[in-house]
C-alpha positions as CSV (number, residue, x, y, z in Angstrom):
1,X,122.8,83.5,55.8
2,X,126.1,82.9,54.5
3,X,128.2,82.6,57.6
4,X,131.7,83.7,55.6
5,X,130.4,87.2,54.8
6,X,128.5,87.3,58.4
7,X,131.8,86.8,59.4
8,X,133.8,88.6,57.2
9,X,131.7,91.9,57.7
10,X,132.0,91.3,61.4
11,X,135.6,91.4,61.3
12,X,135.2,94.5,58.7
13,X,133.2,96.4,61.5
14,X,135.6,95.6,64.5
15,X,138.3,96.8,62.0
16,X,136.7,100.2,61.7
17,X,136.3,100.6,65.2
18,X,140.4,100.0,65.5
19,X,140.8,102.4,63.0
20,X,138.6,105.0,64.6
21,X,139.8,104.7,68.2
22,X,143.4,105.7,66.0
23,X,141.8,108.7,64.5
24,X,143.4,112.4,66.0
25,X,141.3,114.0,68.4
26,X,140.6,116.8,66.5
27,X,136.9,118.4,65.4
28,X,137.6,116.9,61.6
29,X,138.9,113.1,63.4
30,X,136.1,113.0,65.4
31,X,133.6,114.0,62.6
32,X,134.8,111.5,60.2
33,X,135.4,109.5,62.9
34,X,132.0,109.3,63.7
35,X,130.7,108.8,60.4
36,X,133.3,105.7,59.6
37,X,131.9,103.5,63.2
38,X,128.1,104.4,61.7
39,X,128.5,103.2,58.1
40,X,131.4,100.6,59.2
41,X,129.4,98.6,61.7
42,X,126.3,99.5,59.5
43,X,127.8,97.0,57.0
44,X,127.6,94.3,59.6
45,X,124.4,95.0,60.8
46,X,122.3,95.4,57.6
47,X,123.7,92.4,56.4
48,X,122.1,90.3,59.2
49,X,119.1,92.4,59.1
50,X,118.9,91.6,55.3
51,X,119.6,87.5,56.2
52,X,116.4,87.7,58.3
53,X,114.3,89.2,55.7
54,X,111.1,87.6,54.9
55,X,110.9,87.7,51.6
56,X,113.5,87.9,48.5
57,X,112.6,91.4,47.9
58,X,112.8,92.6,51.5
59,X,116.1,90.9,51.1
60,X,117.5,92.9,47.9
61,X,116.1,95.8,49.4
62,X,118.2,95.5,52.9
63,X,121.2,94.8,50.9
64,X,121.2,97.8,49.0
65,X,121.3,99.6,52.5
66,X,124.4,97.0,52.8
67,X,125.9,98.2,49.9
68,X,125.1,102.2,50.2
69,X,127.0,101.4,54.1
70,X,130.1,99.9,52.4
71,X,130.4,102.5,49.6
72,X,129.9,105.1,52.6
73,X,132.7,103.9,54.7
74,X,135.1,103.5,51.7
75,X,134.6,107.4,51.3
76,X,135.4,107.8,55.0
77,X,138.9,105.5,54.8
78,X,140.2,107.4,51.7
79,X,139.7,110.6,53.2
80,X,142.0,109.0,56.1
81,X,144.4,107.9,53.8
82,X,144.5,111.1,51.7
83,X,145.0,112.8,55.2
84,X,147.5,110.3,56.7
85,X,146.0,109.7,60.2
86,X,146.0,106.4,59.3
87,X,147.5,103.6,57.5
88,X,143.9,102.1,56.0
89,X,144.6,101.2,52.0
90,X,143.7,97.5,53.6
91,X,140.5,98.6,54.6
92,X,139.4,100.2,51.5
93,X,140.2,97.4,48.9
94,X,138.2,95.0,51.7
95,X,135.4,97.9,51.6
96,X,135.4,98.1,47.5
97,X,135.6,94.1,47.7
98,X,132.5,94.0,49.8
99,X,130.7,96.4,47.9
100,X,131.1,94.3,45.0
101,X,129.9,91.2,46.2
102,X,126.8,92.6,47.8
103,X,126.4,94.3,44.7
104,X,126.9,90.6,42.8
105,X,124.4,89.1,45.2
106,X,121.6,92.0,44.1
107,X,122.0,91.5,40.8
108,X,122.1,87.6,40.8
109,X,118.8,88.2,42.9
110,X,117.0,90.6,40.4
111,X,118.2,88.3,37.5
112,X,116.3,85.5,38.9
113,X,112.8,87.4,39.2
């Protein structure tokens, strides 16, 4: 596992969670809310669950749940930003930025086999 991105999408997830405890306490907030601290965390998660993974293809196939996460949550924080509840452009280039690595590392993988 490579410790800077199991860091770096650790720090991504608690991120989220700041920006969703910010979020209006309305029925739309708490909506997307929700759907931000899923896909958010869910980047951290997968991407641990993917380190574990027995085999190179288990792997690829974990980090396209990785990926699908990040591009999820990016959705989430531009809806945010298009509504102003929250000051997020940060949190989107660092969601598009993690997306693309993942999406380096799949294709490196694939490229090998």
């Amino acid at each position: 596992m490579n410790n800077d991105l199991k860091d770096r999408t650790k720090k991504f997830a608690l991120a989220i969670i700041d920006v969703v405890e910010k979020l209006p306490n309305t029925i739309p907030g708490r909506a997307i809310g929700n759907q931000l601290v899923r896909s958010g965390t869910s980047v951290a998660s997968n991407y641990r669950a993917a380190s574990r993974g027995r085999s190179d293809k288990e792997f690829v196939a974990k980090l396209g749940v990785v990926i699908e996460e990040a591009d999820e949550s990016e959705l989430w924080l531009e809806l945010i930003h298009e509504k102003k509840w929250a000051d997020v452009e940060i949190y989107i280039k660092e969601a598009k930025e993690l997306t693309a690595i993942f999406v380096s590392i799949v294709l490196k993988m694939k490229n090998r086999n």
